[in-house]
N, C-alpha and C positions, 0 to 999 in steps of 0.2 A: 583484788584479782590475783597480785599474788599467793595471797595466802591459798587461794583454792588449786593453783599450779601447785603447791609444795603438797598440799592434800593427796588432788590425784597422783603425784607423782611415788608418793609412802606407799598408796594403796598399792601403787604399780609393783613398786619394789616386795611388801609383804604377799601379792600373787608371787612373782620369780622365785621368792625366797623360798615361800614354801614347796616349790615344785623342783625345783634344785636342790632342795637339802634330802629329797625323795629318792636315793638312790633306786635304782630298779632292782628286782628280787626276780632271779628264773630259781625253776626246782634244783635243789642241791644247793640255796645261798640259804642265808641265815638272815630270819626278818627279828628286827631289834625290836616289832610291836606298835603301837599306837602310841603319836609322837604328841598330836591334838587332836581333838575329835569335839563332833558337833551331836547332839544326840537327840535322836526326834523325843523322848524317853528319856530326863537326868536319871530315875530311877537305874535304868541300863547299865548306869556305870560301874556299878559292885558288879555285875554277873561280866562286865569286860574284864576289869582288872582280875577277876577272880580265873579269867579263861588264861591264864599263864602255863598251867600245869598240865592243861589238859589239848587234846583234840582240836582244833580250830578248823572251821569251814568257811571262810568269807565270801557271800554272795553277791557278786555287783548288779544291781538291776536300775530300772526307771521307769516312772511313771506313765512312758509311752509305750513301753514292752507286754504288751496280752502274755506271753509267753511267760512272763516273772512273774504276772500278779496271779497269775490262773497254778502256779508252784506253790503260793504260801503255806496252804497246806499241805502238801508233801513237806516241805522243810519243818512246818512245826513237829508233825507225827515223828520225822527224827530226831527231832531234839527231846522230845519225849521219850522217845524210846532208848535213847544213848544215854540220857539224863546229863550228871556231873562226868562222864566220860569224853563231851562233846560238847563244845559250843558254836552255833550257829552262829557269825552277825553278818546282816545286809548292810551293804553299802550303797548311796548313791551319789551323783554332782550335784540333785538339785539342795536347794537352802531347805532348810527347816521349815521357813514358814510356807515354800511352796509344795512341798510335801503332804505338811499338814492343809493345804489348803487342796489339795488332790483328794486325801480320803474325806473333807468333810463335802467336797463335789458330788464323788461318790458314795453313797452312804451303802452300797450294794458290795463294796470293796473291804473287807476288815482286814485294817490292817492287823497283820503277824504278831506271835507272842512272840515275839523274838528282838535280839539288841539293834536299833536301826542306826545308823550314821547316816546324815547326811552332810551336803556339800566336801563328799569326800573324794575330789579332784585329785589331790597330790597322792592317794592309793592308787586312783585307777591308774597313774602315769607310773607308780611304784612296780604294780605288776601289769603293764600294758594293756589293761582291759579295754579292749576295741571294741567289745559286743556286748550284748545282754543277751541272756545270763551268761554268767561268768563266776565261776567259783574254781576259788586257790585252796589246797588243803594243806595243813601245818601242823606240825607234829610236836608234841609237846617240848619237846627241847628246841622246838622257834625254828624248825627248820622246813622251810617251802620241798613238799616232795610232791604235790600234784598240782597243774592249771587245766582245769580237766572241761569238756562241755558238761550240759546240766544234765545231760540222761546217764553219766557215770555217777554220779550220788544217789546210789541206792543203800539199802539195808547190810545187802553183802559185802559191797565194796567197803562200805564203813567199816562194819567187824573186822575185816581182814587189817585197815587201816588201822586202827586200834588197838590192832590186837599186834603189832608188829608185821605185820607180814604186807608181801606184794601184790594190790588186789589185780585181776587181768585189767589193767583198764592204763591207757596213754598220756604223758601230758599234748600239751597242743603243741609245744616246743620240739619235741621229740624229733629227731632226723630217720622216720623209718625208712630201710630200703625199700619198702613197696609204695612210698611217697617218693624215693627218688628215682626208683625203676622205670625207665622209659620202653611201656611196649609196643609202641607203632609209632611211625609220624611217616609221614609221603607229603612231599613239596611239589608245585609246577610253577616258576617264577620265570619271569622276561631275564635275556640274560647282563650276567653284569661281569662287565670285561674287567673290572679290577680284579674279580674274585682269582683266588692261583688253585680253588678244589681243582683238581684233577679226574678223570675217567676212572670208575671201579663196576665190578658187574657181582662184587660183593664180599668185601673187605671185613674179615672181624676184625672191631675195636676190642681194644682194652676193655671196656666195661661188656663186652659179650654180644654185643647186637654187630648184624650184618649189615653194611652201607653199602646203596647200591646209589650210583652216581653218574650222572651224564651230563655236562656240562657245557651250553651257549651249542645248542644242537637245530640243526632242522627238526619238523614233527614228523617227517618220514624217518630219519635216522632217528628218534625215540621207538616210532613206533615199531622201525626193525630191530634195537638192541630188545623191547619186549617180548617180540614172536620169535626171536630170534633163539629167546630163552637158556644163554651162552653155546651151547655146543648142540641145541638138541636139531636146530637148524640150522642152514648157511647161507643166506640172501649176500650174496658177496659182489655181487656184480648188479649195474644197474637192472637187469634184464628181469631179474628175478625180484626186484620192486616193482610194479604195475600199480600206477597209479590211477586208477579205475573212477576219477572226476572230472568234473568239466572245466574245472581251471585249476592246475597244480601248482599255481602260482607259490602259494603259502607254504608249501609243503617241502619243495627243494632249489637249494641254492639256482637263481636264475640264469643263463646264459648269457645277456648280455653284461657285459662290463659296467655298463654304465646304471648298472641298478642295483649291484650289488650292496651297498653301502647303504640305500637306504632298504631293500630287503633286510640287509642282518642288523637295522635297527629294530624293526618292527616282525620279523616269524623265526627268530632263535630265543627256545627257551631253555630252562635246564631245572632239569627231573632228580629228585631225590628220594630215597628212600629208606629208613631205618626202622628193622624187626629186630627181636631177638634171633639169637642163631638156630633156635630148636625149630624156627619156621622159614629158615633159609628158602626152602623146595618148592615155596608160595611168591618171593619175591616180584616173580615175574605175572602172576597171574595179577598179583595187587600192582601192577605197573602197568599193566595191559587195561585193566578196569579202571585205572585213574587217566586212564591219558584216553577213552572213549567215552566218560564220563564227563569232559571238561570241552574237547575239542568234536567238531561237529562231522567226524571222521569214524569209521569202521574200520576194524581189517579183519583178517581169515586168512589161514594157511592154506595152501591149497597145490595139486600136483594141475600142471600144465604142460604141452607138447610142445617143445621148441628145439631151437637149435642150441648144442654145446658142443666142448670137446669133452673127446670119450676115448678113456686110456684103457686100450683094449691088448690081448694077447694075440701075437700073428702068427704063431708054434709053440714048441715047446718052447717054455721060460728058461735061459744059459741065465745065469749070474754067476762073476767071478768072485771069487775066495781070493781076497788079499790079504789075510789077515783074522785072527779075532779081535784084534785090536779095535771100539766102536768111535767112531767118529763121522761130524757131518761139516761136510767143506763146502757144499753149496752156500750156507748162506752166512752171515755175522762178519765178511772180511771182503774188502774191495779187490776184485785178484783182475789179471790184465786178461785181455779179450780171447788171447792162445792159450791159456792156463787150462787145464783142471778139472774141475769140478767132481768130487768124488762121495758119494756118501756110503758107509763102510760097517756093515756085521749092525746094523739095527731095521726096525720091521719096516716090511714094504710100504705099512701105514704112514711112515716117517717122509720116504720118497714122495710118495704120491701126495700128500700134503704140501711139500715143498713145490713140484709139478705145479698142480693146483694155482696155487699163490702166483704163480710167474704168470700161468698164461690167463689168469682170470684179473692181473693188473694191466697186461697188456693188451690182452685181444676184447676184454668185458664181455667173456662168453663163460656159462655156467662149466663148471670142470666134474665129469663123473667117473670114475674109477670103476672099471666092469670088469678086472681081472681076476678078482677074488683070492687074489694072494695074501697070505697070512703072514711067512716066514720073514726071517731075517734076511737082507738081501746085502749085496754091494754092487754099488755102479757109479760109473765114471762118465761123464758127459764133456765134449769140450766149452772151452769156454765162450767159443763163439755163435754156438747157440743159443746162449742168453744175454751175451753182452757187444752189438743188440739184441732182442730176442728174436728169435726166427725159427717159424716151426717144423718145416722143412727140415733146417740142419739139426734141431732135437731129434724128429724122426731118424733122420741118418744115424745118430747116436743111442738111437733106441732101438734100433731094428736089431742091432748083433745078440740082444738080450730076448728077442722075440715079442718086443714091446713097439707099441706103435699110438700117437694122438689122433682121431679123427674128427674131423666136423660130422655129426648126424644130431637128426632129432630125436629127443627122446623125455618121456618125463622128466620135468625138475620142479621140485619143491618151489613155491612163490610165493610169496608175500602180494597179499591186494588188498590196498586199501582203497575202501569206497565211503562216497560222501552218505551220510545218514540217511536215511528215509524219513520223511515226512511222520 
């Protein structure tokens, strides 16, 4: 009994041995050639040794590959045709005898005029041969320059090989950038509170694609940063979401307290998106299609008659000149309630944005600007108009300018989403 332990255990050692003394070869290493070999053909052995000087092609195939046996002849016609320029040898794992016991199976099968190896294990681990077919091309000075698939071994490619030169064709090793080129990917994941991604509406990276990013979000706040499409609309206030379903449960944070928690376990997700930057101007519409494509929700932009404030002109427009000096004091500095407020020699657009912001966080009424002023302005508001806010005292401080907020209705841009149709 012992003696068959120290048996298997040789055998074991001369497998490892020969598979570890196998160093692996990519293109551009240098193959030192056939270490042992097993040969379905001893005759083969003059046309191996003799293939030193020349050309080498090795083909790994198997007996269970349609794909190898249905090549043979392709591979012979080139080795005929390259003659002593080229040599062909197949390789495979299986033994000799079950080799030969495959082509005498098939008697429909001839085998190849060509050198065969078999139980050639320690090559395919040499050059990682994962597949059939598989052929490595070597150059007469022992040097692996291609691991190529089978449909690069043609007539051309050879001549060119042979002939010194670089035929168009890849190894499988190769890191091209259009293999590492990332052109799309869009995510919709449940969300995950360890992650620290941040909010983006479309960040270029270093490698060139635009991230667009919404992170552990309601599906109404997706679906408004989508229509919202950064600036070309402004759902800013709830009024101007309309949630046009029979239970909005899913869709925005719930009112009571006591549910929140388990709400933003189960309806916060977070939306991702990576293009290249040449297709920036589409992000949104691929954001709007993946988020109506997944969830069982619609929306549509649309104009509606409601109530906002509307920054309207009451006369002639007075703005004082303090200065060319530009500056904006409203907002970025905590100032005391009597202070201030001054924004100074930049465009009306600036003002009225800043407006905007104040009374559409406090009052959650849509803000529309209907004075049509263009220029550069300056004005000074006190501070106790906004800190607290009170629209009254705004008005007070808006009237010397010929400026006034009112409540009316008037169209405003809305967001509606509605549940799917059947």
């Amino acid at each position: 009994m012992k003696k068959n332990y120290c048996k298997y255990f040789f055998l074991l050692y001369l497998i490892i041995a020969q598979y570890t003394s196998a160093q692996q070869v990519k293109p551009g290493g240098h193959w030192n050639g056939f270490q042992s070999l097993q040969l379905l053909n001893e005759k083969d052995s003059l046309l191996i040794s003799g293939a030193k000087n020349k050309g080498i092609v090795l083909s790994f195939w198997n007996t269970t590959c349609l794909s190898c046996i249905h090549s043979f002849p392709k591979l012979e016609a080139l080795q005929k045709q390259f003659g002593n320029r080229l040599q062909i040898i197949m390789l495979n794992r299986e033994s000799k005898d079950s080799t030969l016991a495959f082509f005498s199976k098939h008697k429909q099968v001839k085998p190849p005029a060509l050198p065969m190896i078999t139980a050639a294990g320690s090559y395919w681990f040499q050059f990682s041969a994962d597949r059939t077919p598989y052929h490595v091309w070597i150059d007469s000075a022992g040097t692996v320059q291609y691991i190529t698939e089978p449909y690069n071994l043609t007539k051309e490619h050879l001549q060119a090989f042979l002939s010194g030169q670089k035929p168009a064709i890849k190894n499988n090793t190769d890191q091209w950038q259009n293999q590492q080129a990332l052109f799309y990917t869009s995510s919709l994941t449940p969300c995950n509170e360890n992650s620290r991604a941040g909010y983006s509406e479309g960040t270029v990276e270093e490698n060139g694609m635009i991230h667009l990013l919404n992170p552990c979000t309601s599906i109404a706040s997706l679906f408004q940063q989508a229509y919202s499409e950064f600036n070309r609309y402004h759902f800013s206030t709830a009024s101007q979401v309309i949630l046009d379903v029979p239970d909005p449960f899913a869709l925005v944070y719930p009112t009571d307290e006591n549910l929140i928690d388990q709400w933003k376990n189960n309806h916060r997700y977070t939306y991702e998106l990576k293009l290249p930057a040449a297709k920036k101007q589409e992000r949104y519409k691929i954001m709007q299609q993946d988020l109506q494509r997944y969830f069982d929700y619609e929306a549509v932009v649309e104009k509606r008659n409601m109530e906002a404030c509307v920054l309207i002109k009451t006369e002639t427009v007075q703005f004082i000149n303090t200065g060319q000096q530009s500056f904006n004091r409203w907002v970025g500095k905590k100032y005391i309630a009597d202070s201030v407020r001054c924004i100074q020699n930049l465009p009306f657009a600036d003002f009225a944005a800043t407006v905007k912001a104040i009374i559409e966080t406090n009052l959650q009424l849509p803000f529309v600007d209907q004075t049509g002023i263009k220029q550069n302005i300056s004005i000074c508001i006190e501070g106790a108009a906004l800190e607290p806010f009170n629209l009254a005292v705004l008005n007070k401080g808006l009237k010397k300018y010929g400026l006034a907020v009112i409540k009316k209705n008037v169209l405003v841009t809305v967001l509606v989403i509605k549940q799917k149709r059947e």
